[in-house]
Every structure is written in C-alpha cells, then in structure tokens.
C-alpha positions in Angstrom: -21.0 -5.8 4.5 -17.8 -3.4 4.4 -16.0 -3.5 7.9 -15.3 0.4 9.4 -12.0 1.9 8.6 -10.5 3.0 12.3 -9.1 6.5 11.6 -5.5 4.8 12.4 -5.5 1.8 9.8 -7.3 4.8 7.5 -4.0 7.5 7.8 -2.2 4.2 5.5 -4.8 3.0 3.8 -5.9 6.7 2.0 -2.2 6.3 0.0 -4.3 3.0 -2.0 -5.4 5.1 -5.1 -1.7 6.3 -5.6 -0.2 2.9 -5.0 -3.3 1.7 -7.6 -2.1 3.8 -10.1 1.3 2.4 -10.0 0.1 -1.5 -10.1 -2.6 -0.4 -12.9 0.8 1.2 -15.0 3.3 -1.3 -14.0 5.6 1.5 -13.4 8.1 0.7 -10.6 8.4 3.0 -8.2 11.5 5.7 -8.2 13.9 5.8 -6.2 13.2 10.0 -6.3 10.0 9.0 -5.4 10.3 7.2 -2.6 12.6 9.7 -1.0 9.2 11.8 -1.4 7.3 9.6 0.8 9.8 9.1 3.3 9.5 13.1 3.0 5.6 13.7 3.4 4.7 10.6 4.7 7.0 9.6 7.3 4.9 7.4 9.7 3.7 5.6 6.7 7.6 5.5 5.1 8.2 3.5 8.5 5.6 1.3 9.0 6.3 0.1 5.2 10.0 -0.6 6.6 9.0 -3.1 8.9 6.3 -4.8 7.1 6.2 -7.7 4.4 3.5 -8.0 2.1 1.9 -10.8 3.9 1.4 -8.5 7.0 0.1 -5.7 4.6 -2.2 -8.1 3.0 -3.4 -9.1 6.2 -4.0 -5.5 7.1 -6.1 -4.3 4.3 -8.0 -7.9 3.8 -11.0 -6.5 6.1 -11.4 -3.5 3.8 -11.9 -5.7 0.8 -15.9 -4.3 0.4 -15.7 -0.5 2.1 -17.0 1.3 -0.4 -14.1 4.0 -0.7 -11.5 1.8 -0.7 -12.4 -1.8 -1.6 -11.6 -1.4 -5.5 -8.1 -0.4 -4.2 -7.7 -2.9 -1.1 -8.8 -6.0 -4.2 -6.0 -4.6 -6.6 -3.6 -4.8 -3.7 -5.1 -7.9 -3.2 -4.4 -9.2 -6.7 -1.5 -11.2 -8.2 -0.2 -7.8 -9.7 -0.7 -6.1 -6.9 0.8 -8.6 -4.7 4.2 -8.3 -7.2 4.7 -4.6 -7.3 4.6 -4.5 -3.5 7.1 -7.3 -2.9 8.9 -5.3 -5.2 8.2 -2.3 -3.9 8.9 -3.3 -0.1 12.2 -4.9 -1.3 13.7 -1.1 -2.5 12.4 0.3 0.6 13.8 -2.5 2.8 17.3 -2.1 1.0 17.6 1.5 1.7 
C-alpha cells in the first residue's frame, strides 16, 4: 500500500524524474546546472545543503510504492542512484 505524499515532503520529491534522468544517463551533474537550481529552486538547493544521502534515503524510503513516484523513489534507492547522489551532494556541499 503506497504511503500519502504530505504536500511538503511532495515540493522535493516532484524534482525525482529529473534527478532519474541523470542516474539513468550517468551524466554528472554541471556545475552550470546546479547554479540553476540554486536559482529556481532555492528551498530545495538548501535543504540538499544540509542533507546526506542517508537522511535523503530515509526521506523518500516511505514513497517506495506511490504510484507517481515509486519508480523514481526505487532508482534513488538503488546502488546507482545511491552513487550519483553522494556525488551529487558532495559538489553541492563544496560550494
């Protein structure tokens, strides 16, 4: 049974199909890029600041069957997915 999204956790969890386009490519994210999200997505830029992957993970677990998201919260889930956003949290962490 897929647990309700709260509208809160949902305003970060709706950028899951972009970030599972990344993991699906492999492509790193750019530096030019992540000035974009700090941009557009500000609250989200932040909260990514302060969070390690084990906290994300913990996050987004609960989501694992919703039907909108689950494909995307297992991906994030997944060994790949768990190595692009260590390595994505460590560029964002070093700026």
């Amino acid at each position: 049974m897929a647990t309700r999204i709260p509208p809160g956790a949902e305003r970060y969890i709706q950028y899951l199909p972009q970030i599972a386009g990344y993991i699906r490519s492999g492509r790193p994210i750019s530096g030019i890029e992540l000035g974009l999200l700090q941009g557009f997505a500000p609250d989200a830029y932040q909260a990514l600041r302060t969070l390690t992957y084990d906290e994300l993970a913990s996050g987004i677990r609960p989501y694992v069957n919703d039907p909108k998201f689950g494909e995307y919260v297992r991906l994030a889930l997944s060994a790949k997915g768990e190595q692009w956003i260590r390595d994505t949290l460590r560029k964002i962490h070093g700026r």
